[in-house]
N, C-alpha and C positions, 0 to 999 in steps of 0.2 A: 368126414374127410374121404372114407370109402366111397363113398354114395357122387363122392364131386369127380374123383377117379375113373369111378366105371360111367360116367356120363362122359367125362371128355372121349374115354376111348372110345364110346357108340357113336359119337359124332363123328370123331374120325374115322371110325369105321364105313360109317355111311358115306362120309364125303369120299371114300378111296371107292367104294364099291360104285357111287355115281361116278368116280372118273371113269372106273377100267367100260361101265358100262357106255360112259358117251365116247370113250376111244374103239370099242367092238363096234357099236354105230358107225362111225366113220370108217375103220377099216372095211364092214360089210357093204357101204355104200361105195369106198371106192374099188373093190372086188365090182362089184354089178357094173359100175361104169366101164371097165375096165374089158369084162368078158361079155357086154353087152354085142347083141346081133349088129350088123350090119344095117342101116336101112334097103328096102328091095328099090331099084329106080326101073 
């Protein structure tokens, strides 16, 4: 029963740490769009 315990938490663990990582992804991506240059014309 131990062994089925600490699997479910590692999965949940992983699936929280894939979130917070594909939400740092988008926040970094919309940061660059955001402070990106100017085009020169």
């Amino acid at each position: 029963m131990k062994k089925i315990v600490l699997a479910v938490l590692a999965a949940v663990g992983v699936a929280v740490a894939g979130k917070k990582l594909q939400e740092s992804k988008a926040e970094q991506a919309l940061w660059a769009e955001a402070t990106d240059t100017l085009p020169k014309n």
